[in-house]
N, C-alpha and C positions, 0 to 999 in steps of 0.2 A: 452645562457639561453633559446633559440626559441626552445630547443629538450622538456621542461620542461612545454610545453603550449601547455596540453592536454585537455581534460572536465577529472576535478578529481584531476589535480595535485595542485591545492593549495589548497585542503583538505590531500591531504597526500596517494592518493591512487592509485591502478596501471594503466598505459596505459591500458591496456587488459586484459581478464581474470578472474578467481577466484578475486571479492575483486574489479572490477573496476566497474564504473559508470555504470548503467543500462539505458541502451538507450530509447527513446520515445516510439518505436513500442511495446518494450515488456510490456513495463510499460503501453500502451495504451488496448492492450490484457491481461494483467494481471485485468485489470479492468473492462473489457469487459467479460471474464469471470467471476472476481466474482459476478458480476452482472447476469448473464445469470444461475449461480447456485443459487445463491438468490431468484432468482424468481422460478424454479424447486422446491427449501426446502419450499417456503414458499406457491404455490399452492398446493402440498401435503398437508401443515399441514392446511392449511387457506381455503384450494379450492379455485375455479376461482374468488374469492370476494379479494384476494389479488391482484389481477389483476385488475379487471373492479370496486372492493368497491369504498364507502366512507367510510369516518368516517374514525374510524384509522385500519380501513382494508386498508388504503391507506398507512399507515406504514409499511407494512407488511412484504414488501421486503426489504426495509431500516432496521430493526429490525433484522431480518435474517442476513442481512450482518453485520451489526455491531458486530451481537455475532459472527459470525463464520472469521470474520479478525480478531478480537480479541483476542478469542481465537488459531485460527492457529498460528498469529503472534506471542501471547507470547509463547506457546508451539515450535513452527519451525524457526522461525524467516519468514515465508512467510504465506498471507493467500492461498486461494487456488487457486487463479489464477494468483497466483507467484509462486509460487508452479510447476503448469504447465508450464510459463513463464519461470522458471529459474533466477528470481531474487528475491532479498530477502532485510528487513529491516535488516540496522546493527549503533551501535551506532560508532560515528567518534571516540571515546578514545577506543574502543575497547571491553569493559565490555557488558555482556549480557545484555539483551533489559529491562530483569526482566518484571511485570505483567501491571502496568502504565503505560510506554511508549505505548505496542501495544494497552491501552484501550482507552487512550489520541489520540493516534496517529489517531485511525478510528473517533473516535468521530470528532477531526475536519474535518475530509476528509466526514465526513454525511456533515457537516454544509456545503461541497463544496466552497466557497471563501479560506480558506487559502492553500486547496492543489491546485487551480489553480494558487493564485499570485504563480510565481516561481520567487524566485531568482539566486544568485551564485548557478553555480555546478549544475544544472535540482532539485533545491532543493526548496518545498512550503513550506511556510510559517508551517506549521504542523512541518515539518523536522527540519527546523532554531530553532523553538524554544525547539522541544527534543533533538539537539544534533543527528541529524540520517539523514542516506543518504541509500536512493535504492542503491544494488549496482547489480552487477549480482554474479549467484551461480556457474556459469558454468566456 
């Protein structure tokens, strides 16, 4: 049974590949981009007061991402710097992600506490409770 004790396999998913577990780096670059476009959308629309504000010009960039993982996620299954990354949300029974999950899923990844505790499988507390794991696209 030691072939069967992968990251993934006691969720049900592949060693490698299309559908297996999306690793730290990508996931750490997938964030790291959307973050880095978040702030490009939101000095555009905001000017450099989404940067240097107060008030809730300090929101600015948080706002941006939340709509645009959001939206990418429920529309793609990746925002966009999973997208780039090559991995993507997907639900563990298999059914489409539908419009809640990606609006649930970002919201707590703003609050940051539940997508850092990680549990089983590189999965935060965000993941455990929608039923959803990173996986990769590639």
């Amino acid at each position: 049974m030691a072939s069967r004790t992968y990251p993934g396999s006691s969720i049900g998913l592949p060693k490698d590949g299309r559908g297996s577990l999306a690793g730290w780096w990508p996931r750490v670059g997938a964030m790291i981009g959307d973050w880095a476009a978040s702030m490009v959308v939101a000095t555009l629309i905001f000017g450099t007061q989404a940067l240097t504000g107060s008030g809730w010009y300090s929101f600015a960039i948080l706002g941006v991402y939340f709509v645009e993982a959001s939206l990418l996620t429920a529309f793609t299954g990746s925002s966009f710097g999973q997208l780039i990354a090559r991995v993507g949300v997907a639900r563990l029974d298999g059914q489409p992600l539908g419009w809640w999950r990606p609006v649930v899923r970002t919201a707590l990844k703003c609050v940051v506490i539940p997508a850092v505790v990680v549990g089983a499988e590189r999965r935060g507390l965000n993941d455990l409770l929608l039923g959803t794991v990173v996986v990769n696209r590639r």
